[in-house]
N, C-alpha and C positions, 0 to 999 in steps of 0.2 A: 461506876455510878449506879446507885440503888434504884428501882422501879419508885415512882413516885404514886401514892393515893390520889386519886383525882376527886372533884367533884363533879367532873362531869354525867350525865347519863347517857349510856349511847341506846340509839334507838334501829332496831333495823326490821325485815319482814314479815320474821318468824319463820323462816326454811334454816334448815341446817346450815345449805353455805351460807345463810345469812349470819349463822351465828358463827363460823368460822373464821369470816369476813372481818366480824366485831375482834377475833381470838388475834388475827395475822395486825388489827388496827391497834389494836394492846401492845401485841409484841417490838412494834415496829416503833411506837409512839415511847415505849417505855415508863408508859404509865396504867395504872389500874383504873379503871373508872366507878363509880359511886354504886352504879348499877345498871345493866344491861334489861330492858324492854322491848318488848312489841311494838312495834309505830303505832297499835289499832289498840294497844292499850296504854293511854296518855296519861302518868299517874300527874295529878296537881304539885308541883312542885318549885321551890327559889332552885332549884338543879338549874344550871345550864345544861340542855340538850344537844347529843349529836347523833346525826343520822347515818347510818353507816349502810354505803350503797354494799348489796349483793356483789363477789366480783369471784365468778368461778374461777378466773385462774389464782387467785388469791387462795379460796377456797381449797383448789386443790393440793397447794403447796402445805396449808397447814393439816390438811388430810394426811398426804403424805410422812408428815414428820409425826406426827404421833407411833405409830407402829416402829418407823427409823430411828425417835431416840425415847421415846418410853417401851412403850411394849405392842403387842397386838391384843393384848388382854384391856390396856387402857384405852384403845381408841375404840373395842367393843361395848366398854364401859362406859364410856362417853354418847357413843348412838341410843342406848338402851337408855340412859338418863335424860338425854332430849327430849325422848318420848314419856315423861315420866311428869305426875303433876308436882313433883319438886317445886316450892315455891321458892326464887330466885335461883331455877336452879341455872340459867346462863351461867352469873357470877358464881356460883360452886364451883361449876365446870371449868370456867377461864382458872382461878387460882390454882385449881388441882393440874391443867393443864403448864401452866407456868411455873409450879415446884417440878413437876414431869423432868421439861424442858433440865430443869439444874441437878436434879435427883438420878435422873432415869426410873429405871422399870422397880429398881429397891421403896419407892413408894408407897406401891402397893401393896406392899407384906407389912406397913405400919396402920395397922388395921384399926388402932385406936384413935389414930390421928384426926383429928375432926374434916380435914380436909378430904380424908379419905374415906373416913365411917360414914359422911351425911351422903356423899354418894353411891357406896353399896348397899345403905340402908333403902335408897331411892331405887336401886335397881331390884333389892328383893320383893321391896311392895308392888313394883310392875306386874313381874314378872309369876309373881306367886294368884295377882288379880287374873294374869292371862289364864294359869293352869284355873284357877275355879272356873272362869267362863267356857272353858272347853266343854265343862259339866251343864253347866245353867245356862245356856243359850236354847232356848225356844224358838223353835220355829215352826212358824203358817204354814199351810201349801195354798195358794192362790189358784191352783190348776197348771197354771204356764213355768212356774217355781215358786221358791220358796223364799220366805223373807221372817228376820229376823229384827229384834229392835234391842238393843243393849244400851246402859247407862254406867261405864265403867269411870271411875275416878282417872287413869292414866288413858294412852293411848294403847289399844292392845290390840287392834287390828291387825299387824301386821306380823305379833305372835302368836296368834288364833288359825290365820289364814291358812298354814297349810294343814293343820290339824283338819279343819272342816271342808278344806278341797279333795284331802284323798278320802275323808266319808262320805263324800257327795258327788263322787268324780263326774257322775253320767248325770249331775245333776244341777239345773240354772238355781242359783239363789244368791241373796241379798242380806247384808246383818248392816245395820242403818249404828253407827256409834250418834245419841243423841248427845253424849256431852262433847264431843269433840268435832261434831257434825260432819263427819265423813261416811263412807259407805263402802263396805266391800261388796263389790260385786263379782262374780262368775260367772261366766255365759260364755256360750260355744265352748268349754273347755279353757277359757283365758280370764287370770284373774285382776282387778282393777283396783287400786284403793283409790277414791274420786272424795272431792270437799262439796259437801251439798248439807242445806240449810234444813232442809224437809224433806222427809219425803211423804206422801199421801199414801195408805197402801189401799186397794179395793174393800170391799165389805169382803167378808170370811162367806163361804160357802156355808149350805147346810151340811155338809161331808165334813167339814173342818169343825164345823161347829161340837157336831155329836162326839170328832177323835178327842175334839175337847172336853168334852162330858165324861167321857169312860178314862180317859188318864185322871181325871180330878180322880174318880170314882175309885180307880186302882190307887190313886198315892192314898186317898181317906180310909179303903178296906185296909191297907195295909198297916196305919197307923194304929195301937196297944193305948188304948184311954189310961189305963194301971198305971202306963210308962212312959207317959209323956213326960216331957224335960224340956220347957221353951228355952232353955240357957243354953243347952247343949246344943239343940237346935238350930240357933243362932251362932255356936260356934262354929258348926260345921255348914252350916247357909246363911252368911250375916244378910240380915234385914235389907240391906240395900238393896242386896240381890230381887227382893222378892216383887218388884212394881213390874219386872220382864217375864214373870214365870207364872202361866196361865194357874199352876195349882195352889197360887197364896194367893191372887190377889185377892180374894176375898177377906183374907188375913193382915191386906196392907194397909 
């Protein structure tokens, strides 16, 4: 008997097992649903909704079967795209997850596939954002540590993270994600990633203030008036970048 298109929408917490939750609710029900949401994001719609409770042991089950009958490359590929501003990318994920299931791991070498292209193209845009902000993260020193403010399109905390713990080992600080409103923190040696709304940081010291002055001072001596290039510029530090990097704003 074929999977059936539903019109239903399921709704569940936004955690991963919650989205794996919705994955084992698919498989089990043997229907596709119209499309998978956030409870906290209610789109207007004649959909009938359903809510699909968080059930770790559920979760674990369909955890487990990915690496079991696709691969370990697909159930990688799948965490990485969670975290990904992918728009619908639940429903990406459940379909690619459910050819998985009939296909296996030969899937993922159909690289043209739409089912398989819209999610590697989701994993490169992550993951290429993390490698740039390894570069462009700016950071304060407050005195006590350091704190950091990023506006990344995806979630990339958690590919950042050890990059900036072992440059910072002997050292407390904070990189605040405002779009995704999470925070890494480090302190004592142990690192956290926490969901927080705001954070307020102190005014800037005058020590902070002047390291700010003389880095403007070094990025502007070193810039070539002759050989400016804003295009290039911009290819290699897109514009977005520039509202967290003390030596553009002036420029933003």
């Amino acid at each position: 008997m074929p999977d059936l298109e539903s019109n239903i929408i399921y709704q569940y917490d936004g955690t991963y097992n919650g989205f794996l939750s919705c994955v084992y609710e698919s498989i089990y029900s043997r229907s596709i649903p119209y499309d998978i949401v956030r409870y906290d994001n209610d789109p207007i719609t004649l959909y009938e909704k359903h809510y699909v409770e968080t059930d770790a042991g559920k979760a674990q089950r369909v955890q487990k079967s990915i690496p079991d009958k696709i691969s370990y490359r697909a159930s990688k590929l799948i965490e990485t795209v969670f975290l990904s501003c992918l728009q619908q990318k639940e429903l990406y994920m459940l379909r690619f997850l459910r050819r998985g299931y009939r296909e296996g791991a030969k899937l993922l070498s159909k690289l043209g596939d739409p089912d398989v292209s819209v999610l590697l193209q989701a994993e490169k845009s992550l993951l290429n954002e993390a490698h740039l902000f390894r570069g462009f993260v700016r950071f304060a020193d407050y005195g006590n540590s350091l704190a950091a403010t990023i506006t990344p399109k995806n979630f990339v905390l958690p590919f950042i993270s050890r990059h900036f713990i072992l440059r910072y080992k002997d050292d407390d600080f904070i990189i605040f994600d405002n779009t995704n409103k999470a925070a890494l923190i480090y302190r004592n040696r142990i690192p956290e990633i926490i969901s927080v709304d705001s954070i307020e940081f102190p005014e800037l010291t005058t020590e902070e203030n002047k390291y700010r002055a003389l880095w403007k001072r070094f990025y502007d001596t070193l810039s070539i008036e002759a050989r400016e290039n804003p295009r290039c510029r911009m290819t290699h530090m897109p514009k977005r970048f520039w509202v967290n990097m003390f030596e553009m704003q002036d420029q933003y």
